[in-house]
C-alpha positions, -999 to 999 in steps of 0.1 A, spaced: -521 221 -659 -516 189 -638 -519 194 -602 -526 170 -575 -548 181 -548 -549 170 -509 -564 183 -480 -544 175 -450 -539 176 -413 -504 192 -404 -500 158 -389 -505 141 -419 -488 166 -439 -450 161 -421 -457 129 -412 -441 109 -440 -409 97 -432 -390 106 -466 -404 139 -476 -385 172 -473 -400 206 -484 -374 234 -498 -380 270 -496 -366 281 -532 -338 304 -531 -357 335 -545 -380 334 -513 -373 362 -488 -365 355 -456 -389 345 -426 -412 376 -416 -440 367 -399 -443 385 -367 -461 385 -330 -495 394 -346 -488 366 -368 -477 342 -341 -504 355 -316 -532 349 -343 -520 308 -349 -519 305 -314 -551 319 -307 -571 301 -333 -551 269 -319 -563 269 -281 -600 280 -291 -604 252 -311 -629 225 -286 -641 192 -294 -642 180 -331 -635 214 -343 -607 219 -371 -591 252 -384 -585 254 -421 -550 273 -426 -554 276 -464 -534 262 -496 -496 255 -499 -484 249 -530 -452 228 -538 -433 216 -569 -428 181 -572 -385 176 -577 -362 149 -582 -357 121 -555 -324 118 -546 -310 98 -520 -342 80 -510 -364 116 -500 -386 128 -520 -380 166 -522 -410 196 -525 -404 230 -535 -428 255 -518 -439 282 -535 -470 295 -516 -470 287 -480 -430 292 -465 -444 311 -437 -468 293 -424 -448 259 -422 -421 277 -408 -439 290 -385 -454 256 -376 -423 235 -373 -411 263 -351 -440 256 -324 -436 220 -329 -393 226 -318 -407 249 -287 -430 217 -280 -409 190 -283 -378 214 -261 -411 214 -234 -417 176 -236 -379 167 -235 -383 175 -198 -412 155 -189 -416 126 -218 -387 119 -239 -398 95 -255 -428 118 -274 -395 149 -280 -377 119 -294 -413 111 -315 -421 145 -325 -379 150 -338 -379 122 -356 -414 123 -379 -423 157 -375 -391 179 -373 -366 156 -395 -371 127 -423 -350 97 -428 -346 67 -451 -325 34 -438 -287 57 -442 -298 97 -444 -317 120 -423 -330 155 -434 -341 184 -421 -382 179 -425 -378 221 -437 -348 236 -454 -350 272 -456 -332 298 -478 -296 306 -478 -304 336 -449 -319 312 -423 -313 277 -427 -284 281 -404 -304 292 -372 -333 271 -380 -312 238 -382 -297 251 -353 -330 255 -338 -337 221 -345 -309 201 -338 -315 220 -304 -278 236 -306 -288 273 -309 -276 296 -285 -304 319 -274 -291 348 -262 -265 356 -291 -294 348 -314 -319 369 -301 -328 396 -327 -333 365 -352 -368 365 -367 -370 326 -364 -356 325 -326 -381 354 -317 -406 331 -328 -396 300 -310 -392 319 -278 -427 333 -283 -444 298 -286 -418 286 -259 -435 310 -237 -470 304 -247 -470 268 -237 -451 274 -206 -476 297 -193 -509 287 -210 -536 270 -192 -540 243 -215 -510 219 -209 -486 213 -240 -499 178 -247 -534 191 -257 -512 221 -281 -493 192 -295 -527 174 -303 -547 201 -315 -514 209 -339 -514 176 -354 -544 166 -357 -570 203 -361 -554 226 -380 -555 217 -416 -547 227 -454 -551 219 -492 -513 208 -505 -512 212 -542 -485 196 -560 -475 200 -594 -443 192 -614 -438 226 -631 -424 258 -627 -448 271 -650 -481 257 -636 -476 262 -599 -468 303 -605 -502 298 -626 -517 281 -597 -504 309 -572 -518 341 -589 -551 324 -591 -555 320 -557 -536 348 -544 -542 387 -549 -503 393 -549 -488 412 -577 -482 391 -606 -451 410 -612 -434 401 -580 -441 365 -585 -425 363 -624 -395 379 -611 -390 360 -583 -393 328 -607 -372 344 -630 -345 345 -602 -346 308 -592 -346 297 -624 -313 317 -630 -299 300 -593 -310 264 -601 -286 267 -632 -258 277 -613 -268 257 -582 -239 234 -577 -217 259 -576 -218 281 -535 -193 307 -548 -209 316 -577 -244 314 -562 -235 338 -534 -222 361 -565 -253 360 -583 -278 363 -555 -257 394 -545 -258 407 -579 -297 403 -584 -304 418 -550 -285 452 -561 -308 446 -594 -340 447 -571 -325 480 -547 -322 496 -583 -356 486 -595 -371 497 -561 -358 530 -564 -382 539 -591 -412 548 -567 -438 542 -598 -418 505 -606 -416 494 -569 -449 473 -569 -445 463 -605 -409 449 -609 -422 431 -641 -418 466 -663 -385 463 -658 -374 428 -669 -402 431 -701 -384 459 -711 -351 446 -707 -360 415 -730 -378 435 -756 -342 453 -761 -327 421 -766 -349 396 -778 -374 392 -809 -413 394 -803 -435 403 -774 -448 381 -750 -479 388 -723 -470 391 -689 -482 356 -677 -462 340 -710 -428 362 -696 -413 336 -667 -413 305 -694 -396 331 -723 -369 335 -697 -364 303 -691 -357 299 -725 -334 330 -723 -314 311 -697 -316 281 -712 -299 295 -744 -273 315 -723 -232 299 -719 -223 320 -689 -256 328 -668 -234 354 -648 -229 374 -679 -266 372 -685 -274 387 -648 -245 407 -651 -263 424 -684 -295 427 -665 -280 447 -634 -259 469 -660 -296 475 -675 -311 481 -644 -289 510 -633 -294 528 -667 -330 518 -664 -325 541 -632 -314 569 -645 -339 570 -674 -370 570 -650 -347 596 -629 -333 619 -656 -302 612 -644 -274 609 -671 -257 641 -662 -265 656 -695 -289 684 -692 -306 688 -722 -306 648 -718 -322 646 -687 -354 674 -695 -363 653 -722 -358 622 -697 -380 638 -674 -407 645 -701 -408 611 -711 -421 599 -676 -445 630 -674 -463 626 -713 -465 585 -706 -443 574 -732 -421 550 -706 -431 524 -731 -401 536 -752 -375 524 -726 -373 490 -748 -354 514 -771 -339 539 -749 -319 508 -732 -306 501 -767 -295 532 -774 -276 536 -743 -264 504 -747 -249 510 -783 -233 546 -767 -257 569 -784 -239 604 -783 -260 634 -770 -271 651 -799 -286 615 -818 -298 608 -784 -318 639 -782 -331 631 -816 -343 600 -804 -359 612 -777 -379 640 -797 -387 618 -822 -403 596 -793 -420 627 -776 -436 635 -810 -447 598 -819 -458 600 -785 -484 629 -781 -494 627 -816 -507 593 -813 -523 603 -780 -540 630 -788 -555 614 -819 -567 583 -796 -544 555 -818 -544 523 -802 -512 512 -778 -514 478 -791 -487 477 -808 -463 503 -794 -444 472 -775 -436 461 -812 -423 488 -826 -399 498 -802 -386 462 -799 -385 462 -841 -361 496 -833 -344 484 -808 -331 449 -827 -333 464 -865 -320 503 -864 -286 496 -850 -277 469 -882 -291 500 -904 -257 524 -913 -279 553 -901 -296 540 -866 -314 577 -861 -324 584 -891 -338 549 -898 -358 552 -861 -371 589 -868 -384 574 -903 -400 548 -886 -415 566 -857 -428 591 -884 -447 565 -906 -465 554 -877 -477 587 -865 -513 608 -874 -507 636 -898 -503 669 -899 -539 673 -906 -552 646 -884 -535 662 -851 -544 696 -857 -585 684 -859 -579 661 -831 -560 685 -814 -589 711 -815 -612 692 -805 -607 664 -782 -614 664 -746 -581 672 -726 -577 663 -689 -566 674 -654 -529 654 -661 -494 657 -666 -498 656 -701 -521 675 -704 -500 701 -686 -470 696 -703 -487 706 -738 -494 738 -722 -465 748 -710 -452 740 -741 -476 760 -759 -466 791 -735 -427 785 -744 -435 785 -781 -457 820 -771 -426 834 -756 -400 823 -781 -385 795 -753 -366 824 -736 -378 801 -706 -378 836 -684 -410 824 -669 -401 791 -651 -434 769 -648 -411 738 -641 -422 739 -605 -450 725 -616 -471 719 -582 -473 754 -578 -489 759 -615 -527 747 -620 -542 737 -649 -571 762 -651 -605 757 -669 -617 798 -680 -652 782 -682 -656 764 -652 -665 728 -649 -692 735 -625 -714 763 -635 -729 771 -598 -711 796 -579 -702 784 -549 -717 816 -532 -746 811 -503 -776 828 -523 -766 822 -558 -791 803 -576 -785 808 -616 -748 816 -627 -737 844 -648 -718 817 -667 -752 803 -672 -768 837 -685 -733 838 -706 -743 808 -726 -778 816 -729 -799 795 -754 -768 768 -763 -756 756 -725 -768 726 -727 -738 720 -751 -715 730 -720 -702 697 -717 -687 698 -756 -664 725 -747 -654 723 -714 -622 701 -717 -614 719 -752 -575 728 -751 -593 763 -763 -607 766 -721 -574 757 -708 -548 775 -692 -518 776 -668 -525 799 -638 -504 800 -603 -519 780 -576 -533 813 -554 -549 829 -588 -561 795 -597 -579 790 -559 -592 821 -561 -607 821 -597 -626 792 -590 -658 795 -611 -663 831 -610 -676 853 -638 -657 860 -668 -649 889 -655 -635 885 -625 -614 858 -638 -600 879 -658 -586 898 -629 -565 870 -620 -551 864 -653 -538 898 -656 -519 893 -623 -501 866 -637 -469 862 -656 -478 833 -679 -485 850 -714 -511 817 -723 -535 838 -694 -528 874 -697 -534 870 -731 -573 859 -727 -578 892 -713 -580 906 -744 -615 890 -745 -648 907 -735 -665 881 -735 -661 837 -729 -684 816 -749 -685 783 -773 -674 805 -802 -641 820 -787 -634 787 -772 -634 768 -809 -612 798 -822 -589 796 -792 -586 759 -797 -578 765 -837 -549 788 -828 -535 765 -799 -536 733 -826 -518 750 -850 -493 764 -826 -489 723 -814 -484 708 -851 -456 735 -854 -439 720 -820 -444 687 -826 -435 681 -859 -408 659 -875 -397 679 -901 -377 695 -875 -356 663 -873 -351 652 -912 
């Protein structure tokens, strides 16, 4: 990584004559706001004597000269610049009526650059500002028509500062220049400064790559308005789609890893994923076909997280995806949609993915390599003459045994989650022949419920030993061992489940013959709860799960 490193006064900083800084087109629009403002201008006027105030790192990307100026992308620090050259417009509109001679100063080195025939904005922003903001400059803005503009909120606020403020604007101006200070890093690639930027900022990586990703596609195209305009349009409606996914929002990345996996060999690490695009783009002939593709991809990509596809029996098995953790498998499920997988392979595929899924789960198999097999599916099943059967095949090599789920099954540790849930509703369709009269699929209102408690103490004023204790007798200390068995677990409405709590045996048993779910009324059959009926409870559940999730259904 090559990066050149300067601290610098801000006077320093825009002082050279022949450098301009660019905000790249994937940067969002100025958005700092009065608490933002307030808190520059504040650390500015409390600044006395030799004092300096360190406003941080930008860094920039080293482009191209052309026409004598030497251009500088910035890709960590657009707000705060902005924000500057905005206080240095309200101070040079102040000096204009009492020393022109300093406006026509601070315009000329601080607010444009020039070589012996050009002269440049010293800032050009994105696509969404740079119109006010030159206008702002060039000192031909008109206020009043302007005035819910971001920018011109902000140059009316330092306008207002110095006009009121009891230090007088030439001490601002000199305080500006000269105290307030930052570390410029400058490198020449892409690659390096987005490096640079997550190490020394805690923003999501994710939003970073994608926003890369998205200037990388606009500097191809970048000679071209029309088709810029098109493209920035279309990736925006990619992002609304993307952001509409409540668990994807804050982790746009997902997205655009999955969308490569479908169509390109190999897996890449996050932080390797911006430069394999590049190379994407780089390879593409039309890049509005490319983001074209992606925005297709992103509203199926929609409607898999959603359920959405307006096929029922599509969409339940949609919806169990999200809730068993197998979202992984959208590399593939963006193929299949792709390649206009009818309903009934589609389900196929989908089981065949909900099996793989829990099986590997519940026997603890590493996820290391789950990327690669569903981008091996998603590139190799559809050249096969059978895709579904050639993915069910595959799915089903790579899966535990019958004989390894059913022991794992039985005796693993199951927790408080959505999975863990959906097993056992599962488990209670299989126990009422899926007639599905009993609908637990409004699922806040159904608890997971431990018949053995995880606490032991009653929470009763004067109780000191438990029954559940006395229950146990010589082996509690093993208590721990059986606890989170799938043998303890059941499904119990959210009043029963309250008021069960870690009562006696007993009394829970009570509850469960109030309810409706057959996994519950059935434990009243009991008389009593220990280790013993919880390892033959978890025997008959494991070999009620390798019957449901089991691929022979699917051959």
């Amino acid at each position: 990584m090559s990066i050149d490193t300067k601290r610098l006064s801000i006077g320093k900083l825009l002082g050279s004559v022949n450098e301009v800084y660019r905000i790249p087109l994937y940067q969002r629009p100025y958005n700092w706001g009065k608490d933002q403002w307030n808190d520059l201008w504040e650390d500015l006027i409390r600044l006395e004597g030799e004092e300096t105030h360190f406003l941080g790192s930008v860094i920039t990307i080293s482009q191209e000269r052309q026409k004598g100026f030497s251009y500088f992308e910035v890709v960590d620090g657009q707000q705060r610049i902005t924000t500057i050259l905005l206080l240095l417009t309200a101070i040079r509109d102040i000096a204009e009526e009492m020393d022109k001679d300093r406006a026509a100063y601070i315009n000329n080195y601080f607010l444009k650059s020039s070589t012996i025939d050009e002269t440049e904005a010293k800032l050009i922003l994105g696509r969404k500002d740079n119109k006010v903001f030159k206008r702002l400059v060039d000192n031909k803005v008109n206020l009043e028509e302007a005035k819910n503009e971001k920018l011109v909120e902000a140059y009316k606020f330092f306008k207002d500062k110095l006009q009121n403020s009891y230090l007088n604007w030439q001490i601002v101006y000199a305080r500006l220049l000269d105290s307030l200070d930052l570390v410029l890093m400058v490198t020449d690639s892409y690659y390096d400064a987005f490096r640079l930027f997550e190490t020394l900022n805690t923003r999501g990586l994710s939003l970073s790559s994608v926003d890369l990703i998205k200037n990388y596609l606009l500097s191809k195209i970048s000679t071209n308005d029309v088709m810029v305009e098109e493209c920035i349009e279309i990736w925006d409606s990619i992002i609304e789609n993307i952001e509409e996914i409540e668990s994807v929002r804050h982790d746009k990345v997902r997205f655009f890893r999955h969308y490569l996996f479908s169509i390109e060999p190999g897996i890449v690490p996050i932080p390797k994923l911006y430069p394999r695009y590049q190379k994407l783009i780089d390879n593409t002939d039309k890049v509005i076909n490319l983001i074209e593709d992606i925005w297709a991809k992103s509203e199926l990509y929609v409607k898999l997280f959603n359920g959405s596809l307006g096929i029922k029996e599509v969409d339940i098995k949609l919806n169990t995806i999200v809730r068993i953790e197998a979202t992984t498998s959208y590399t593939l499920l963006l193929k299949c949609l792709s390649e206009g997988l009818q309903k009934e392979d589609l389900l196929k595929v989908l089981e065949a993915t909900e099996i793989f899924t829990l099986r590997r789960s519940i026997c603890n198999i590493s996820t290391r390599d789950i990327d690669r097999i569903y981008n091996h599916l998603a590139l190799e099943a559809f050249k096969q003459d059978s895709p579904v059967s050639y993915i069910i095949e595959y799915l089903r090599k790579r899966t535990p045994s019958d004989t390894e789920f059913y022991l794992n099954f039985q005796s693993r540790d199951f927790t408080r989650s959505a999975q863990t849930k959906y097993i056992l509703e599962m488990i209670e369709n299989e126990l009422t022949n899926n007639t599905k009269e009993k609908m637990i699929s409004t699922r806040t209102d159904v608890h997971i419920e431990h018949i053995m408690p995880r606490e032991l103490i009653r929470k009763r004023a004067g109780d000191i030993e438990s029954d559940w204790k006395n229950e146990l007798g010589p082996r509690v200390s093993e208590y721990s061992l059986y606890v989170n068995r799938i043998g303890n677990l059941t499904l119990l409405g959210s009043e029963l489940n309250i008021t069960a709590s870690n009562s006696p045996f007993n009394e829970k048993k009570k509850k469960y013959e109030r309810s409706v779910i057959s996994l519950s009324k059935d434990i009243c059959q009991y008389k009593r709860w220990t280790f013993e009926e919880i390892e033959n409870r978890s025997e008959q559940l494991a070999s009620i799960a390798k019957k449901i999730w089991n691929f022979k259904k699917l051959l």
